[in-house]
N, C-alpha and C positions, 0 to 999 in steps of 0.2 A: 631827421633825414627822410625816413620812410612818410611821412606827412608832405613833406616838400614833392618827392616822387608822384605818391598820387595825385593831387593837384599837379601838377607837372604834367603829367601823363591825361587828364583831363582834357586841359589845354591842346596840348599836342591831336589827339584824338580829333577835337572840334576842328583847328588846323586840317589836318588831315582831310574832313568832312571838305570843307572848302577848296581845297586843290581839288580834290576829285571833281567838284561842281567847274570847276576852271579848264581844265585839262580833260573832263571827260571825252566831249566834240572829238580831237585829237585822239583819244584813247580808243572810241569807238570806230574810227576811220582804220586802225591800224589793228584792229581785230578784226575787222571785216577783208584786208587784207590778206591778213594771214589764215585767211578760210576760217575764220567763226560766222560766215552768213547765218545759218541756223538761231544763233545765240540771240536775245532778246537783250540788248544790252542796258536798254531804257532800263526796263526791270529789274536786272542784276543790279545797277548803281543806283536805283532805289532802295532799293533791298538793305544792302550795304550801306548806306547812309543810315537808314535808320538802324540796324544794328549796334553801329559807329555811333552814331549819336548816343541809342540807349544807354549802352556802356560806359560811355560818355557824363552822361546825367549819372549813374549810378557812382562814380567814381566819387565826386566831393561827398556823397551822402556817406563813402565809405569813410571818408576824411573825416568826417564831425561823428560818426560812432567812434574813431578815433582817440577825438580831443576830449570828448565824454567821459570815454572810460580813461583817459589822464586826468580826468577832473580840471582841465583847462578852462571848459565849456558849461554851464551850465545846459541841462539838456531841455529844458522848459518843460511843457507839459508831456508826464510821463506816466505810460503811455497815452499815444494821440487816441489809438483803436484798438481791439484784441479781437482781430480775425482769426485766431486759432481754430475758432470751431467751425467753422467755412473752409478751412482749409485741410482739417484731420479726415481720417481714410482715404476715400479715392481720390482724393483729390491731391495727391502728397507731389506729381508733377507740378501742378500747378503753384503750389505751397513753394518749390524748389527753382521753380522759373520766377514766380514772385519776387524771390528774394535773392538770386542772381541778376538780374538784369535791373529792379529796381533799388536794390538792398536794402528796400522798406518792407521788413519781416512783417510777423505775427502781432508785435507790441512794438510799433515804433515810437522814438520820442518826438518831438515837434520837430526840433531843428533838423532832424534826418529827412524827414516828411519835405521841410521848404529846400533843404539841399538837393536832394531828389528830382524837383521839377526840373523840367527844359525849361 
């Protein structure tokens, strides 16, 4: 069920991406309306797009670390890289945003790596 969710929720997400490209035109008309002239709203729904997306892309990656650790999946090669040492002391934001946005940690396995992409 929680496997179905996240893919589910992937999907949705990209959806989402897409209405916003649809409906933006209209969206931006009626924030200019309502006194957001200031507002740059090109930018904001760029913005938002890719975050949406990002998330987006990270979701099935979170899916196949998933099926991995049920032993469902074979995880092919394991691990692709070990950026640990690129990423240890200061850099531990970076380390943290890494692997929130793309959930391709320190030692990822392959399948997570090709899930991952856009």
């Amino acid at each position: 069920m929680r496997l179905a969710i996240v893919f589910g929720a992937a999907a949705l997400i990209v959806q989402m991406v897409a209405w916003m490209r649809r409906h933006g035109p209209a969206m931006r008309r009626e924030l200019v309306a309502r006194g957001a002239r200031g507002l740059n709203t090109r930018w904001l729904f760029r913005v938002s797009e890719v975050l949406l997306l990002l998330v987006a892309a990270s979701l099935p990656a979170a899916g196949i670390d998933q099926l991995i650790a049920l032993d469902w999946i074979a995880p092919g090669l394991d691990p692709v890289w070990d950026s640990s040492a690129l990423l240890a002391g200061d850099a531990v934001f970076w380390a943290i945003t890494l692997a929130l946005l793309s959930r391709v940690g320190r030692r990822p396995a392959a399948l997570a790596v090709e899930a991952s992409r856009p």
